[in-house]
KEBA-744781 format. One line per 4 residues: number of its first residue (from 1); their letters; for each residue z, x, y of C-alpha. Coordinates in steps of 0.2 Angstrom, whole numbers, plus 5000, padded with zeros to 4 digits. Last residue first. Layout:
<rs>
NUM) A) Z/X/Y  ...
</rs>
This chain:
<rs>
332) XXXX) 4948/5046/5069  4958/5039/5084  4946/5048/5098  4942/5032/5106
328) XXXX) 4925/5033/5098  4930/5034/5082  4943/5021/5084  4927/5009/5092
324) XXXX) 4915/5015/5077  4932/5008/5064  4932/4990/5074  4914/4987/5074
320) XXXX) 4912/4991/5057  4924/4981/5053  4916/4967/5061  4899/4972/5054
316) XXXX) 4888/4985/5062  4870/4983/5062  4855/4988/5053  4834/4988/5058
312) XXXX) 4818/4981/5051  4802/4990/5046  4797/4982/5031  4802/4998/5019
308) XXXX) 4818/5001/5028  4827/4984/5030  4819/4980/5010  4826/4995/5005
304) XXXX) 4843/4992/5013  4845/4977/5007  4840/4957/5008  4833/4958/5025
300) XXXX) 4834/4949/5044  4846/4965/5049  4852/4976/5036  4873/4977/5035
296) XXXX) 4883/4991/5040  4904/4994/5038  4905/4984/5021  4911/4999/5010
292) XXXX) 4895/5000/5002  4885/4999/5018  4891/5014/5024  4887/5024/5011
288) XXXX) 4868/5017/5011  4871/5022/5031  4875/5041/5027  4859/5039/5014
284) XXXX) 4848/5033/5028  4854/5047/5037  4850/5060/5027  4835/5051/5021
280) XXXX) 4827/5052/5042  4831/5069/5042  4821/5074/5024  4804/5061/5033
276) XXXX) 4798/5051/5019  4780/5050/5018  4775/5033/5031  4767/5020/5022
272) XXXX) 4749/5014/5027  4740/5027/5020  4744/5018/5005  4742/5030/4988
268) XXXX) 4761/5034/4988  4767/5017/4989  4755/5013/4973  4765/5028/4966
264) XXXX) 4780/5018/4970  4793/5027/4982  4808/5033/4984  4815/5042/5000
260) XXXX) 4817/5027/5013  4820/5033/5029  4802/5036/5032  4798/5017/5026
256) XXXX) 4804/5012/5045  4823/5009/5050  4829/5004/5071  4847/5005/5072
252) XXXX) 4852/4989/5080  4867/4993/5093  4879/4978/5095  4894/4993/5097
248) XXXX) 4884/5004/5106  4881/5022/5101  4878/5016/5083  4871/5031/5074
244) XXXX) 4883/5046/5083  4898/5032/5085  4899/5032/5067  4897/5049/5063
240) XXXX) 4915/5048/5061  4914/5039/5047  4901/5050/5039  4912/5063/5041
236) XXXX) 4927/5059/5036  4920/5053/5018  4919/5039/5010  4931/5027/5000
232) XXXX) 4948/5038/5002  4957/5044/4991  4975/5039/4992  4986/5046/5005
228) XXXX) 5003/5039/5003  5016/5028/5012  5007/5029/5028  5019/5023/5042
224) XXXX) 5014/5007/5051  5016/5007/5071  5028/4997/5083  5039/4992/5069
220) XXXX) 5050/4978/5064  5048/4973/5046  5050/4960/5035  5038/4958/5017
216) XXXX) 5043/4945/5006  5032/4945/4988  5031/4926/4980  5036/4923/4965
212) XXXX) 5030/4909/4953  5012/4916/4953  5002/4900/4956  4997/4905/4975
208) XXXX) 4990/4921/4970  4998/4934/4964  4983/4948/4969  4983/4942/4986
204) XXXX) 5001/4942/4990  5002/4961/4982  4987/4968/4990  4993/4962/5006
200) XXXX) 5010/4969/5004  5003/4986/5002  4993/4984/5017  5008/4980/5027
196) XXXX) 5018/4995/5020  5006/5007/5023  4992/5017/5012  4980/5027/5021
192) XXXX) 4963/5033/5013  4953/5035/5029  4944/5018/5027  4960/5009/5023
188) XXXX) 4970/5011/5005  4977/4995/4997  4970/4996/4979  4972/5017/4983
184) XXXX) 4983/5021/4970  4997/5017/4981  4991/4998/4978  4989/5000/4961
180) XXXX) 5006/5006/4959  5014/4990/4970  5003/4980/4960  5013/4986/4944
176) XXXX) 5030/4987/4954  5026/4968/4956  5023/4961/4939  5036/4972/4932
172) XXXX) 5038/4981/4918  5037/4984/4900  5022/4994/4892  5015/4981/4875
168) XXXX) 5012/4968/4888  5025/4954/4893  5025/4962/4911  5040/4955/4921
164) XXXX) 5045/4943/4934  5057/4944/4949  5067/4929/4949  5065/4919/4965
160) XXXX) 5078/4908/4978  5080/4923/4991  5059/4928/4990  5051/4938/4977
156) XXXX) 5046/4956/4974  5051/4963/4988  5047/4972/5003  5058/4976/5017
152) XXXX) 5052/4989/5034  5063/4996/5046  5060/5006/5062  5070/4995/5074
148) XXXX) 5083/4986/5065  5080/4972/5053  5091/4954/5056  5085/4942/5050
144) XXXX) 5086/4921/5054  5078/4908/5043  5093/4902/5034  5111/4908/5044
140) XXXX) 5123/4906/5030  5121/4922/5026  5113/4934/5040  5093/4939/5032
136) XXXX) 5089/4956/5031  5089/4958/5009  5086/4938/5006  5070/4943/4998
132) XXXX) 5077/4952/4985  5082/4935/4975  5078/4945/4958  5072/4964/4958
128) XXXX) 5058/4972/4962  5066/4978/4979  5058/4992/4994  5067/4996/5009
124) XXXX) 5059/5008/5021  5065/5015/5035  5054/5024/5048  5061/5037/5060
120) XXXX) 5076/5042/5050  5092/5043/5060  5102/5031/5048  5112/5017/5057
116) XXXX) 5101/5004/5052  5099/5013/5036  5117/5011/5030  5120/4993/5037
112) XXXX) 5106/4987/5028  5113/4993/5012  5130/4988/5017  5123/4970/5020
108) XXXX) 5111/4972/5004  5130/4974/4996  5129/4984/4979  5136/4975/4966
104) XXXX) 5152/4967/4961  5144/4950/4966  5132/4951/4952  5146/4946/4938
100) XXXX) 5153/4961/4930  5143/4975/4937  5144/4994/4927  5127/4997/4926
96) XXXX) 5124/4994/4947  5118/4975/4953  5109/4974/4968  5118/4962/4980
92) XXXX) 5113/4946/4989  5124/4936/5004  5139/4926/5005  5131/4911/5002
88) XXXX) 5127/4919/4985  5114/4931/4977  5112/4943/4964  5097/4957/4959
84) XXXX) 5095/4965/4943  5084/4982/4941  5071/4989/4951  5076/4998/4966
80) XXXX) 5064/5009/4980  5072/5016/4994  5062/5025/5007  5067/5038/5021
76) XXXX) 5055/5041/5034  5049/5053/5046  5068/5062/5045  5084/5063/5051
72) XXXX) 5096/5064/5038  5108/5052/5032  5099/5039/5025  5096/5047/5008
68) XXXX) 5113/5052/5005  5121/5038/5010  5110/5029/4997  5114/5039/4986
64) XXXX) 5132/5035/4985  5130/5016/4985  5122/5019/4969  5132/5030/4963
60) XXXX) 5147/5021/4969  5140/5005/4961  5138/5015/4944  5124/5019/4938
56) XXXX) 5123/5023/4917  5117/5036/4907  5128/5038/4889  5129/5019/4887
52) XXXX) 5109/5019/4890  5094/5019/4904  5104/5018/4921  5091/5027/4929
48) XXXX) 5093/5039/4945  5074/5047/4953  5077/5057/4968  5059/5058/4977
44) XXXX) 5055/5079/4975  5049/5080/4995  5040/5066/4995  5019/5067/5000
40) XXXX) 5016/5085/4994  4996/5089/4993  4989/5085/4979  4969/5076/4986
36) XXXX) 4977/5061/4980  4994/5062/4990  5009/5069/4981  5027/5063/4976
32) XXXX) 5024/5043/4979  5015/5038/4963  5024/5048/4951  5039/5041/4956
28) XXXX) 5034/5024/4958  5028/5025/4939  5045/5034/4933  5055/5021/4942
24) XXXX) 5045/5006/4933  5049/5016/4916  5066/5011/4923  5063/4996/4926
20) XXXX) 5055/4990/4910  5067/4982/4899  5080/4974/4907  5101/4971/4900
16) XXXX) 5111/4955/4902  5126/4957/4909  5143/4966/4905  5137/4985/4901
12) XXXX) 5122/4985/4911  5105/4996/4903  5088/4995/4911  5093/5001/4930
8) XXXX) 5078/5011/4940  5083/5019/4953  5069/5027/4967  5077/5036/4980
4) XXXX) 5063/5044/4995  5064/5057/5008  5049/5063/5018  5051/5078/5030
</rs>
């Protein structure tokens, strides 16, 4: 079972109120409930917003809910917050609706406390709010944290950051918009899994060094959990006819123009040119595929036509290399 809380917090009756997170909320919701292909991903993720006087979270909500969604024992239990974030040398806290001055908030300590001891398999902390990225760390001890086995934190900026927002005509923020894209399938692999390291690669990258916040990501796990199945780039099949085509990793398929399907009717009249051959397209189409998703490259030739037409062969990249070896080893 998969258990997620996503809180969103617009409205604060004593500080400064936001704009967009709770449509942020909404976003992350819709994202994480089902896979691509519509298959149930989290069970009913627990949305709470703080949207107005009449809908507010308190810290005891707040701190509330994340009892609740630590306590069980399941595959993994995520919490994602958007909505002001405090820090001082006594450690950070995510301000509730009803905070005075930030240090009224909820505790990161007691969060991380909560899903330390929580019997989840995979724990995943998610925060776009500001100086999230202190979440883990032990105050007064810089460069030192503290994350139990199976728990992940991504932020949206490091201790000393503010968390930026969208100034578009839809509120929200920079992050939690990348974070969409990325569970959108931006940061899917080859088989359409989305994990936390991946996710947090598409968000550094997409930032840039310029940005003015830079996303932390902590974790300390022996294998990534997918966050959500996205579609994925080509099919099963032809990736697991990898090791069919390229029986050796630094195997050269050898091409000729009977892979090739198209031709010029002045190809047609040259007796010199093969007819295409229906088995040979197949396959030349399977490697086409593959070479759109970088796992085949044409040996000594522009493109795939050329490779075929003049008689050449195709290769595994690197990463092809490395997706034929899981297919061989039985891991796809």
């Amino acid at each position: 079972m998969r258990k997620a809380l996503i809180v969103g917090i617009d409205h604060y009756e004593h500080i400064s109120g936001l704009k967009g997170c709770v449509n942020d909320a909404h976003s992350v919701r819709a994202a994480l409930e089902r896979n691509a292909d519509g298959t149930v991903n989290f069970v009913t993720p627990r949305i709470i917003t703080g949207t107005g006087p009449g809908d507010i979270v308190s810290r005891k909500d707040l701190k509330d809910a994340v009892r609740e969604l630590f306590a069980d024992k399941t595959e993994i239990a995520l919490f994602y917050f958007a909505g002001h974030g405090y820090v001082e040398d006594t450690g950070g806290f995510l301000c509730a609706s009803d905070c005075k001055d930030g240090d009224d908030g909820l505790s990161l300590h007691d969060v991380m406390t909560i899903a330390k001891d929580s019997r989840a398999t995979n724990k995943v902390i998610i925060l776009d709010s500001c100086h999230g990225g202190i979440a883990g760390d032990r105050a007064n001890l810089e460069g030192f944290a503290e994350i139990a086995t199976g728990m992940t934190i991504l932020t949206a900026s490091t201790a000393d950051q503010y968390a930026m927002e969208n100034q578009g005509a839809t509120p929200g923020g920079v992050f939690t918009t990348l974070l969409i894209d990325a569970l959108n399938g931006a940061a899917a692999n080859l088989v359409g899994d989305v994990t936390p390291g991946s996710v947090y690669a598409h968000i550094d990258q997409s930032l840039g060094p310029w940005a003015g916040q830079r996303p932390v990501f902590k974790t300390n796990v022996q294998t990534f959990v997918s966050l959500r199945k996205a579609a994925a780039p080509i099919p099963l099949e032809d990736l697991q006819a990898l090791a069919t085509h390229f029986p050796d990793p630094s195997y050269q398929l050898p091409l000729d123009p009977s892979f090739e399907p198209e031709r010029s009717e002045e190809q047609k009249l040259d007796p010199l040119i093969p007819p295409p051959d229906p088995e040979n397209n197949a396959i030349f189409a399977t490697l086409q595929r593959y070479v759109k998703v970088n796992l085949v490259r044409p040996v000594d030739a522009p493109h795939m036509w050329h490779a075929a037409m003049q008689s050449k062969s195709c290769e595994l990249t690197v990463l092809g290399e490395h997706y034929r070896n899981l297919v061989a080893n039985g891991m796809i």
